[in-house]
C-alpha positions as a Markdown table, in Angstrom:
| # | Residue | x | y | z |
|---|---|---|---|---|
| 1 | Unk | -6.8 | 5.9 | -8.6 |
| 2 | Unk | -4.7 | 9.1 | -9.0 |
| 3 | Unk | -1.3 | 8.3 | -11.4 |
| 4 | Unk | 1.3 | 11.3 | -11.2 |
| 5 | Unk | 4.0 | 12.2 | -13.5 |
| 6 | Unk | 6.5 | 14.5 | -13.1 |
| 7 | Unk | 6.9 | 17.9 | -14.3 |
| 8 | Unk | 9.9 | 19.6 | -12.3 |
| 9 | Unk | 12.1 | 19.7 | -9.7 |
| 10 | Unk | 14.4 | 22.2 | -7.8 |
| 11 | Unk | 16.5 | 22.9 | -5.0 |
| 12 | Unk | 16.0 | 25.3 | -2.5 |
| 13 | Unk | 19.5 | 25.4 | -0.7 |
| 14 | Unk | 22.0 | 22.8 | -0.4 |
| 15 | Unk | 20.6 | 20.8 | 2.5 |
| 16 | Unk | 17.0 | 20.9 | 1.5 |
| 17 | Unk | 15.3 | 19.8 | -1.9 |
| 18 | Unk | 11.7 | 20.1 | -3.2 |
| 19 | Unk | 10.6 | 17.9 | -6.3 |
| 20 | Unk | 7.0 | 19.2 | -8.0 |
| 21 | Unk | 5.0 | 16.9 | -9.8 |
| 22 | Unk | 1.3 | 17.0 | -10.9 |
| 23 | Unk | -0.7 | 16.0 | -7.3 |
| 24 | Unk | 1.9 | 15.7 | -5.4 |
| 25 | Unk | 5.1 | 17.2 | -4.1 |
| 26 | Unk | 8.4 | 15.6 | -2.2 |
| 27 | Unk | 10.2 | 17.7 | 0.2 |
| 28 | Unk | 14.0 | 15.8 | 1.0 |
| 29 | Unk | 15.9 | 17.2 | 3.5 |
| 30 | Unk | 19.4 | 16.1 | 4.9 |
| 31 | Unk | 19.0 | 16.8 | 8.5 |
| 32 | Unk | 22.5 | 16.2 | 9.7 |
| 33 | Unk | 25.4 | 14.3 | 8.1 |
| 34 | Unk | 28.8 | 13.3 | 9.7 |
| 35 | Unk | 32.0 | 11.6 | 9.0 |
| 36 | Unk | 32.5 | 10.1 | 5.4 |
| 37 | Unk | 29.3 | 10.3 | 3.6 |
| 38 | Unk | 26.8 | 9.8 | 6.2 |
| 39 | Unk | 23.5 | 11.2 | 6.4 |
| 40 | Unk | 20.0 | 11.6 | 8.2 |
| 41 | Unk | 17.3 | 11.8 | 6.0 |
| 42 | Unk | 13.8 | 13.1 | 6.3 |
| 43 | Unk | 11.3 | 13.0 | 3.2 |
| 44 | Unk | 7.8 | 14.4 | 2.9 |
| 45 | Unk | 5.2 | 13.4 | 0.7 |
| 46 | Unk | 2.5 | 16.5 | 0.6 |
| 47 | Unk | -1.0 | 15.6 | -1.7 |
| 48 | Unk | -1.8 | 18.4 | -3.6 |
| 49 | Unk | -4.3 | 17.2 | -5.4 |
| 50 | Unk | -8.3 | 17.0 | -4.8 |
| 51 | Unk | -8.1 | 13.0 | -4.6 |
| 52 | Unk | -6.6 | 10.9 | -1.7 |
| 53 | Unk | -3.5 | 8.7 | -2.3 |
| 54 | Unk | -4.5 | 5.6 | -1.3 |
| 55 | Unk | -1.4 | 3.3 | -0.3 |
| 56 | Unk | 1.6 | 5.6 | -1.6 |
| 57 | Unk | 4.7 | 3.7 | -2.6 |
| 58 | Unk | 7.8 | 5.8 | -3.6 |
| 59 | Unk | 10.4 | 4.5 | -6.6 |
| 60 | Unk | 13.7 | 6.1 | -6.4 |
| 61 | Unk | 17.8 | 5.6 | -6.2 |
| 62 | Unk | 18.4 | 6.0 | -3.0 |
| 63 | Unk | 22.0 | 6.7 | -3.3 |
| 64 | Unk | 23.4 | 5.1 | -0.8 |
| 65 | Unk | 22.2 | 2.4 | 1.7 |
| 66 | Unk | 19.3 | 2.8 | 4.1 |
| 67 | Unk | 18.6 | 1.8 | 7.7 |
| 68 | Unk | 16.6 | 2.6 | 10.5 |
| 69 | Unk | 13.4 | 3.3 | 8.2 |
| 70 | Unk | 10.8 | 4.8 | 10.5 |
| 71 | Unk | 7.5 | 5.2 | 9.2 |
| 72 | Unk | 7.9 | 2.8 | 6.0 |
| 73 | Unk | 9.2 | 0.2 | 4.6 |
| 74 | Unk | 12.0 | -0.4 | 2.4 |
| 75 | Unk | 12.7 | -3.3 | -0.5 |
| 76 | Unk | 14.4 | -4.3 | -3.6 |
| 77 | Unk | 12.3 | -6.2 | -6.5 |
| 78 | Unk | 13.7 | -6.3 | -10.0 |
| 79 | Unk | 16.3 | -3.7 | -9.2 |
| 80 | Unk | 14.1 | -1.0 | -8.3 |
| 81 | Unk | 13.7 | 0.5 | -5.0 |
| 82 | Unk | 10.6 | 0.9 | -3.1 |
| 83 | Unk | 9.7 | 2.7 | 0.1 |
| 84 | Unk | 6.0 | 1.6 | 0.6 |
| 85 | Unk | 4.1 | 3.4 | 3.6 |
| 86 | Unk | 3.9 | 1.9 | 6.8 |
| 87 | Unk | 0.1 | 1.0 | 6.7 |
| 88 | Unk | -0.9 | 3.2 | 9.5 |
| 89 | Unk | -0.1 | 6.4 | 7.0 |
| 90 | Unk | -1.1 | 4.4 | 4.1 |
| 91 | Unk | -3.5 | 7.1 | 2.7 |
| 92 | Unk | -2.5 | 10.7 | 1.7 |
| 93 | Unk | -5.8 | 12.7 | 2.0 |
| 94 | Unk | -6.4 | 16.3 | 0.0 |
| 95 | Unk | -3.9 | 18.9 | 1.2 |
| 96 | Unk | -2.4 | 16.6 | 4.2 |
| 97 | Unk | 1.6 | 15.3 | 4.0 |
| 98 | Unk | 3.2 | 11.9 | 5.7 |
| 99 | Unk | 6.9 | 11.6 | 6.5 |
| 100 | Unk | 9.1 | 9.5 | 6.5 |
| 101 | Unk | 12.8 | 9.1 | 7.1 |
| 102 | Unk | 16.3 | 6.9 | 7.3 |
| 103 | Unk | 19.9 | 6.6 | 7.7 |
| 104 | Unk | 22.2 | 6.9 | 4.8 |
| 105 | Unk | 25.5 | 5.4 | 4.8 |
| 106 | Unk | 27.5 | 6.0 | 1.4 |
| 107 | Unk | 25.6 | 9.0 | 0.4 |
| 108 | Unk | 26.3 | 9.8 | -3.3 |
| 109 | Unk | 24.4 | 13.0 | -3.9 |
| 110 | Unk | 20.6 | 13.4 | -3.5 |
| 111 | Unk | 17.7 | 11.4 | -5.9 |
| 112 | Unk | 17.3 | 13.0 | -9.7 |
| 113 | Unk | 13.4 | 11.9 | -9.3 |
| 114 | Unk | 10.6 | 10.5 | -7.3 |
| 115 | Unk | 8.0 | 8.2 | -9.0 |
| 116 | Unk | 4.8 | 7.3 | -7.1 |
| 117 | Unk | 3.1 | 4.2 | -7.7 |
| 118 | Unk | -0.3 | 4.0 | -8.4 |
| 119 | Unk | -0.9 | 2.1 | -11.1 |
| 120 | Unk | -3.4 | -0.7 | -10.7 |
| 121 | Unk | -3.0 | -4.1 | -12.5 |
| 122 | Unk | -5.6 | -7.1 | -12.3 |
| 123 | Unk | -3.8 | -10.3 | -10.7 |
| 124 | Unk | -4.9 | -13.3 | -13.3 |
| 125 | Unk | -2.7 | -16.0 | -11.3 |
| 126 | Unk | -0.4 | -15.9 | -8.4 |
| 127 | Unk | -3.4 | -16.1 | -5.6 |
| 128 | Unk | -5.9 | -18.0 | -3.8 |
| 129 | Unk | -9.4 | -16.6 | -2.2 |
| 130 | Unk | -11.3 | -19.2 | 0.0 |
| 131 | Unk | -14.3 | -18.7 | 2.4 |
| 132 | Unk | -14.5 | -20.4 | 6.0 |
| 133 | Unk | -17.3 | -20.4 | 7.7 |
| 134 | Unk | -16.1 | -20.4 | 11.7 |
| 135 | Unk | -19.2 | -20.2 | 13.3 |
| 136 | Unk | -23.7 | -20.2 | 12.3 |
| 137 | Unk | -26.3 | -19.1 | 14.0 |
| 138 | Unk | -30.1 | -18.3 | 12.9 |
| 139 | Unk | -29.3 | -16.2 | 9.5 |
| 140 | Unk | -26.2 | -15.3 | 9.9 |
| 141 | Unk | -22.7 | -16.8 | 10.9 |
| 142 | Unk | -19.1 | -15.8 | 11.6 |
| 143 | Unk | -16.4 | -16.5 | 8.9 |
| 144 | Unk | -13.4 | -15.4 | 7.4 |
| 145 | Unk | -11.8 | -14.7 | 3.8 |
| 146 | Unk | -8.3 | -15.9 | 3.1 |
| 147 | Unk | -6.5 | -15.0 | 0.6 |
| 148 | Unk | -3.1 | -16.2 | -0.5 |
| 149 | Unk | -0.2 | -15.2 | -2.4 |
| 150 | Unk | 1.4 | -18.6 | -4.1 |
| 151 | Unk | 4.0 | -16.7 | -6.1 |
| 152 | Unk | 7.0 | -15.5 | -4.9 |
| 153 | Unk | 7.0 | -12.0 | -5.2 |
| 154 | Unk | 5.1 | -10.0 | -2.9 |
| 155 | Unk | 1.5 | -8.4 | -3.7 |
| 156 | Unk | 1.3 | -5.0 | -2.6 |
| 157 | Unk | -1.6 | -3.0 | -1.9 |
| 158 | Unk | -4.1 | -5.3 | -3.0 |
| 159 | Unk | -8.1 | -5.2 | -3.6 |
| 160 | Unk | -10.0 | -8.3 | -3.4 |
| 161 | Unk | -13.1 | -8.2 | -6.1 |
| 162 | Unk | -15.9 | -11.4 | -5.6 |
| 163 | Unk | -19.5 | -12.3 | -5.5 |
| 164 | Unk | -21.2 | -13.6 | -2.8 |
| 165 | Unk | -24.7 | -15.1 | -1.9 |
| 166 | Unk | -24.6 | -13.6 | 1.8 |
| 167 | Unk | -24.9 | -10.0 | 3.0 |
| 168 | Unk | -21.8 | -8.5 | 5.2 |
| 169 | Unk | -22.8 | -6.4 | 8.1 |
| 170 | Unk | -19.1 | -6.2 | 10.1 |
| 171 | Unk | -15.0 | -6.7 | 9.3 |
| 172 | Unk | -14.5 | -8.2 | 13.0 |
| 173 | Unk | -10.9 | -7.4 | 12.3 |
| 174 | Unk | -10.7 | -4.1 | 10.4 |
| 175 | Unk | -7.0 | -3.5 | 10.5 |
| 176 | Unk | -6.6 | -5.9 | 7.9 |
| 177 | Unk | -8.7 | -4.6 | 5.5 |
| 178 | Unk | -11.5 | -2.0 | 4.5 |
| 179 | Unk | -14.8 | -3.3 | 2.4 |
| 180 | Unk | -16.7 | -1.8 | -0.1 |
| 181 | Unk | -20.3 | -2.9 | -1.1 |
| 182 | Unk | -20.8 | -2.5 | -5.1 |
| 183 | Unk | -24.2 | -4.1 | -4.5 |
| 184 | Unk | -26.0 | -7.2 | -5.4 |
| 185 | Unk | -23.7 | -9.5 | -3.2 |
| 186 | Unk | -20.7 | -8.1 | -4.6 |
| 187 | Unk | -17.8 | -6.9 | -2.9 |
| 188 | Unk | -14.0 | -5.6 | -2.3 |
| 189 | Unk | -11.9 | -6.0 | 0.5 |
| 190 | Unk | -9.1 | -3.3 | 0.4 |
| 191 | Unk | -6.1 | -4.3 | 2.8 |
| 192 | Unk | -5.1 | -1.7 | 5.2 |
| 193 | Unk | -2.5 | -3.2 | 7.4 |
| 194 | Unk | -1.9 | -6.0 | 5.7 |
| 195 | Unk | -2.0 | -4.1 | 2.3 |
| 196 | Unk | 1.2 | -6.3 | 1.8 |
| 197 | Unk | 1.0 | -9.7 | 1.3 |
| 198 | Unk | 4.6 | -11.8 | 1.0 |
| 199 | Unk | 5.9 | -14.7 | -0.7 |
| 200 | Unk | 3.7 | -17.6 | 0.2 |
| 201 | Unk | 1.5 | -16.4 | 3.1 |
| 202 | Unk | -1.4 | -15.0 | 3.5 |
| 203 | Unk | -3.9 | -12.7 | 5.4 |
| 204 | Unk | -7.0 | -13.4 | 6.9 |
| 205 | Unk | -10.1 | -10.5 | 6.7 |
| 206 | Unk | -12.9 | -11.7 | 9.5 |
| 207 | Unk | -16.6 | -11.0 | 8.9 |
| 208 | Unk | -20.1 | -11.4 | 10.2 |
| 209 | Unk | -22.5 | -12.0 | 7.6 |
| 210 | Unk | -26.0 | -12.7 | 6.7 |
| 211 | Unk | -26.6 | -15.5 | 4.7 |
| 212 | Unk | -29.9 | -18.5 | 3.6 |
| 213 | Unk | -28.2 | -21.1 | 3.7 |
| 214 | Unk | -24.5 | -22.4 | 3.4 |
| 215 | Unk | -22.1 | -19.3 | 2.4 |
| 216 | Unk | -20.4 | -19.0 | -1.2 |
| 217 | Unk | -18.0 | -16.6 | -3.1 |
| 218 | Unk | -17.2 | -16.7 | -6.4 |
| 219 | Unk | -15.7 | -14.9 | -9.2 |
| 220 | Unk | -12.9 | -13.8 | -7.7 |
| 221 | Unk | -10.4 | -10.8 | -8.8 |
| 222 | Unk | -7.4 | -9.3 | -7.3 |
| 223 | Unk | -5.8 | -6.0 | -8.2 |
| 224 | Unk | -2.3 | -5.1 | -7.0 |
| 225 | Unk | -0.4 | -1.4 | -7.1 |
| 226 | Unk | 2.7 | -2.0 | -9.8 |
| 227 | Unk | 5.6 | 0.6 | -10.3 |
């Protein structure tokens, strides 16, 4: 995973700002303000590295308070803030940009940094991964992979690591998460869509697989992105 840290940032007029870092760069513009302290916002988050950003997450003081996020999603957890992509735009590739934008109400100047989360951390506790098997036919069968978040904090952009004793040949509902094969039964579901899961729920990743036998997974790990 690419981890940035900053090395500069300037302004290039009063209404526009652009903040260098190493891989990436943040364009913020005000695009209109009005009355007392009021403000459109547009920001754009450019990859200028040679590795894709995979499920970008902004940290930084807003300034003010935020509505009408279009194409992310704002929260609050242990007094940071966090705009987290949308999962449609959730990966940056080489050389490409995403935007986003807001209303600001109680604008008090523009943010001194950006900090993009990237950092992977394994998940010891927290979560549950179970295997149902839906439907069986000859050699194969049709099942699903739930996993849950039993805390109460969300897990964001997570990666499901486990072994299996069946082969996967489809995600029957790939919105919710990518797969990776690392061989020899094992795999890792990546959620795309659902790259957020909240405070006691959970998401379900359906398969169809190839299996002698009744289906297992075991071993299970979970990685989540932490600012």
């Amino acid at each position: 995973m690419l981890f940035t840290l900053p090395l500069s940032a300037f302004a290039d007029n009063e209404e526009s700002y652009t903040y260098v870092y190493d891989g990436y760069t943040i364009d913020y513009d005000i695009v209109d303000s009005w009355g007392e302290n009021n403000q459109n916002v547009s920001v754009t988050i450019t990859n200028a590295g040679a590795e894709t950003i995979e499920n970008w997450m902004l940290a930084y003081d807003l300034n003010g308070e935020a509505t009408g996020m279009w194409n992310g999603n704002l929260a609050t957890e242990n007094d940071m803030i966090y705009v987290r992509n949308a999962g449609y735009n959730a990966n940056i590739a080489s050389n490409e940009s995403v935007e986003f934008g807001y209303s600001l109400s109680e604008a008090e100047g523009v943010p001194s940094d950006f900090t993009m989360c990237q950092t992977r951390f394994e998940k010891y506790s927290g979560f549950d991964a179970t295997l149902n098997v839906n439907q069986t036919w000859e050699g194969g069968f049709n099942g699903e992979i739930v996993l849950a978040n039993t805390t109460d904090e969300p897990i964001v952009s997570w990666e499901l690591t486990f072994d299996s004793d069946f082969t996967i040949t489809e995600i029957t509902n790939s919105w919710a998460a990518s797969v990776i094969d690392n061989g020899n039964g094992n795999y890792t579901l990546k959620g795309t869509y659902t790259n957020i899961i909240y405070p006691q729920s959970s998401v379900s990743i359906g398969f169809i697989g190839v299996a002698n036998g009744e289906p297992h997974i075991v071993n299970s790990s979970l990685t989540e992105v932490v600012c």
